[in-house]
C-alpha positions in Angstrom: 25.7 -22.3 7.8 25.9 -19.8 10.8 24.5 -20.8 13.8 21.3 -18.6 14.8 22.7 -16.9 17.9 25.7 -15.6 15.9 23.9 -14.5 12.6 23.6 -10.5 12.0 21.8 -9.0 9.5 23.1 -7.2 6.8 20.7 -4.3 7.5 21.7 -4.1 11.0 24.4 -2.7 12.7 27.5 -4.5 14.2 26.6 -5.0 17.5 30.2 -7.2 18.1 30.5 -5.5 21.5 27.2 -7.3 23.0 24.4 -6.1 25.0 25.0 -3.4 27.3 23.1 -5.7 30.1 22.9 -8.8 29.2 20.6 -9.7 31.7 18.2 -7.1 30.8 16.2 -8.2 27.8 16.2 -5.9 24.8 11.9 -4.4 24.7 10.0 -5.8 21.6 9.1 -3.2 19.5 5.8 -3.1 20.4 6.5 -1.8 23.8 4.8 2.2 23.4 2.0 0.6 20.7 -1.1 2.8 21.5 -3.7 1.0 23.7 -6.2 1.2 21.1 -7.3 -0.2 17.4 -9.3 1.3 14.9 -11.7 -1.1 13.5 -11.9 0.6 10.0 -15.0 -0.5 7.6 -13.5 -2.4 4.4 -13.9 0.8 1.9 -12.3 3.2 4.2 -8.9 1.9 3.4 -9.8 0.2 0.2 -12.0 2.6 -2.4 -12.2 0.0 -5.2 -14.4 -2.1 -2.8 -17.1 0.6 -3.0 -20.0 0.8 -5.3 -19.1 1.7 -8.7 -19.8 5.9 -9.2 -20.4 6.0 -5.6 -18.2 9.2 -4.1 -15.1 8.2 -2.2 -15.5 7.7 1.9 -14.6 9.8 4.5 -10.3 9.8 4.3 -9.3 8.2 7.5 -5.1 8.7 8.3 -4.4 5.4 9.8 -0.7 6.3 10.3 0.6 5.4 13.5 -2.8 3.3 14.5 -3.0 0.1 15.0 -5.9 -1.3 12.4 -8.2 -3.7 11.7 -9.8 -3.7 8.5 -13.2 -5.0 8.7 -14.3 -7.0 5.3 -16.8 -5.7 2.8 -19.7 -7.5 3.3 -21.9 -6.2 0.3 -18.8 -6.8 -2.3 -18.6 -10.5 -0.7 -21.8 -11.4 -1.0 -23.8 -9.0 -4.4 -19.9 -8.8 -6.1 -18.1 -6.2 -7.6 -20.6 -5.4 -10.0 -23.5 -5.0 -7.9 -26.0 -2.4 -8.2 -27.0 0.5 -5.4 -29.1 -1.3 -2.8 -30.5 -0.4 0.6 -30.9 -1.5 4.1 -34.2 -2.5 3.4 -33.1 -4.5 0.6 -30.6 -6.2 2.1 -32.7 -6.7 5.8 -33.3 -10.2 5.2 -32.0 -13.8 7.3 -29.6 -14.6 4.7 -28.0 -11.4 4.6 -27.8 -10.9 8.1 -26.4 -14.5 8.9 -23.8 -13.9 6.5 -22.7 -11.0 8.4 -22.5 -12.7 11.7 -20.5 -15.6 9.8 -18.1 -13.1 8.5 -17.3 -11.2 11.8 -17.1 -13.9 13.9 -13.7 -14.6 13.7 -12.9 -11.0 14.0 -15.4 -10.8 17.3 -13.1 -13.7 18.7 -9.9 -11.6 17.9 -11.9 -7.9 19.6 -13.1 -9.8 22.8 -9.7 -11.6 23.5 -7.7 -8.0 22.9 -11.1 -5.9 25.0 -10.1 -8.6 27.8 -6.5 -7.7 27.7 -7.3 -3.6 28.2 -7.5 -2.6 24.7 -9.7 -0.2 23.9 -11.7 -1.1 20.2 -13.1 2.3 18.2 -15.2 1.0 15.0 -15.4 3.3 12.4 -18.2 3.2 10.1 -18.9 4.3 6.2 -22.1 7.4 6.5 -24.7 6.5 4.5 -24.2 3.4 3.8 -26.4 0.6 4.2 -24.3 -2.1 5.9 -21.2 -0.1 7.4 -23.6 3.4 8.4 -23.4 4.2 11.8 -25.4 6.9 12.6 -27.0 7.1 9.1 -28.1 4.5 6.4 -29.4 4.1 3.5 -33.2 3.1 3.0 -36.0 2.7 0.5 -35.6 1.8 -3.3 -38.8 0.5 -4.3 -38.6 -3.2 -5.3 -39.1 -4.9 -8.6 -37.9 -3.2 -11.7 -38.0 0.2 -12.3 -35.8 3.0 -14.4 -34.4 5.4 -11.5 -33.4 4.2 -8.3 -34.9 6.9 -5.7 -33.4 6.5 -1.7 -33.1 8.5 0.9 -31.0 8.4 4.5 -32.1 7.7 7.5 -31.0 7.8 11.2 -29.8 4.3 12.0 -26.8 1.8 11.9 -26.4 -0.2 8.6 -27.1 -4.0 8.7 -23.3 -5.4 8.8 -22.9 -2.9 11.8 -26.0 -4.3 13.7 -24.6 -7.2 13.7 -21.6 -6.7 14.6 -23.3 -4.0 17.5 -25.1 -7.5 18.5 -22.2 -9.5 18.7 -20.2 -7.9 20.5 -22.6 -6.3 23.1 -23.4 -10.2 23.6 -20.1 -10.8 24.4 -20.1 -8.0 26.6 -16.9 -6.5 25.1 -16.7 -2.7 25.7 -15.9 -0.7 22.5 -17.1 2.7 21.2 -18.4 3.4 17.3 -19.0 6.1 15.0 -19.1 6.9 11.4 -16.1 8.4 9.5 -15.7 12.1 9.6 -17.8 12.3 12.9 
């Protein structure tokens, strides 16, 4: 077995001459990363998570960005198979608690990289009634019925309240918006 210090990869080149300064450590790749992330809601990057026969979202090109996918709340907690549903319908303590409990580990990871000058831009799914920024989804009359009538509404979407709350309690600066703003 080769000792570490001496291994080379076979995918990398022969560097038998040495460092050019070998007092100079080499910069980690990470050196020009941009000084901002993209917190993406879940569907943005991952269509099959959305509502089945609901159009696609708003295309985001995260090429070159440093992400953070946020998770799909309403596929976590109503399934795959769940039926369209509003932000009235899902305004309720359980809901809402289940939001906080699912973000909270990503507010940690947000309020630690805020703190080190990193600047957080959460994008949002229009229209939708957990991940809407700017516009949500509301109505759809409750019990049973045979057409399910909505409309949209100005307004953040429940998952982003709550994530709005969390992290305006923490006091960690970040901007939001929905896709295609």
């Amino acid at each position: 077995m080769k000792k570490l210090e001496t291994y080379k990869s076979p995918t990398s080149p022969d560097n038998s001459t040495g460092p050019k300064n070998p007092t100079s450590p080499e910069k980690p790749e990470t050196y020009n990363t941009p000084k901002e992330i993209l917190v993406l809601g879940h569907c943005l990057l991952n269509p099959l998570a959305r509502l089945k026969g609901a159009k696609p979202a708003t295309a985001i090109d995260p090429k070159g960005a440093n992400i953070i996918q946020l998770p799909c709340p309403e596929s976590m907690y109503l399934g795959m198979r769940r039926r369209e549903i509003t932000k009235d319908q899902l305004d309720h303590p359980a809901y809402r608690r289940f939001c906080r409990k699912i973000f909270t580990p990503l507010a940690d990871m947000l309020e630690d990289l805020a703190a080190n000058g990193i600047k957080l831009r959460i994008i949002g799914v229009p229209k939708s009634p957990s991940c809407g920024v700017y516009i949500t989804s509301v109505g759809g009359e409750p019990g049973k019925s045979k057409e399910f009538h909505h409309s949209h509404a100005p307004g953040p979407g429940v998952f982003m309240e709550e994530i709005i709350k969390e992290l305006e309690g923490r006091g960690v600066e970040f901007e939001i918006e929905d896709a295609g703003k």
